[in-house]
C-alpha positions in Angstrom: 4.8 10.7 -11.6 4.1 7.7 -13.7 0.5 6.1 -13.1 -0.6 2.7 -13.7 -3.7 2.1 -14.5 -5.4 -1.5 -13.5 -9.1 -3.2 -14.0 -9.6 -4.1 -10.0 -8.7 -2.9 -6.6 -7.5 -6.0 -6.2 -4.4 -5.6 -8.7 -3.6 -2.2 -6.9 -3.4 -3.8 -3.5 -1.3 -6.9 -5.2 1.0 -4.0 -7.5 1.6 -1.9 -4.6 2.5 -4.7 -1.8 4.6 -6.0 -4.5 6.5 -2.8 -4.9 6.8 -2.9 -1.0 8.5 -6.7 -1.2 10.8 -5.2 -3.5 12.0 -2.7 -1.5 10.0 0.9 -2.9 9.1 3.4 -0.4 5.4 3.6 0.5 4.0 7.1 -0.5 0.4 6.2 0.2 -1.3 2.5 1.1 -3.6 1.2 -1.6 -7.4 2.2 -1.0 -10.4 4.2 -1.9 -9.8 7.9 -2.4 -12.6 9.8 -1.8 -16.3 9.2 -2.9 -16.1 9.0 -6.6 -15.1 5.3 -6.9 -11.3 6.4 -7.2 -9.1 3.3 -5.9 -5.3 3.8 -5.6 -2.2 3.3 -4.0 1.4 5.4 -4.7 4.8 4.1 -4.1 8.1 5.2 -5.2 11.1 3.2 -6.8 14.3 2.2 -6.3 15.2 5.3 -8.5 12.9 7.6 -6.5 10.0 7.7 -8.7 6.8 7.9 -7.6 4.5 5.6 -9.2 0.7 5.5 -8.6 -1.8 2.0 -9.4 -5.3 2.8 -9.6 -8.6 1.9 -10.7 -12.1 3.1 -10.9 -14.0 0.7 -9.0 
């Protein structure tokens, strides 16, 4: 898995909807994952490779 790392929640929601447009397979919505300030969303490509965007917000 490759991960992205980004500076606001915002950017993962816009990554990962953007992954969606272009036709990768959700493999988790963007959001908060758990209570530790974790924010993320996974996807995978065209190629089948799970990606994940997150941040620590």
């Amino acid at each position: 898995m490759v991960a992205l790392v980004v500076d606001s929640p915002a950017k993962v929601n816009a990554l990962h909807a953007k992954a969606m447009a272009l036709g990768g397979k959700d493999e988790g919505a963007a959001g908060p994952r758990g209570d530790s300030g974790f924010y993320a969303g996974y996807f995978r490509d065209l190629d089948g490779n799970k990606v994940n965007a997150f941040c620590m917000s």
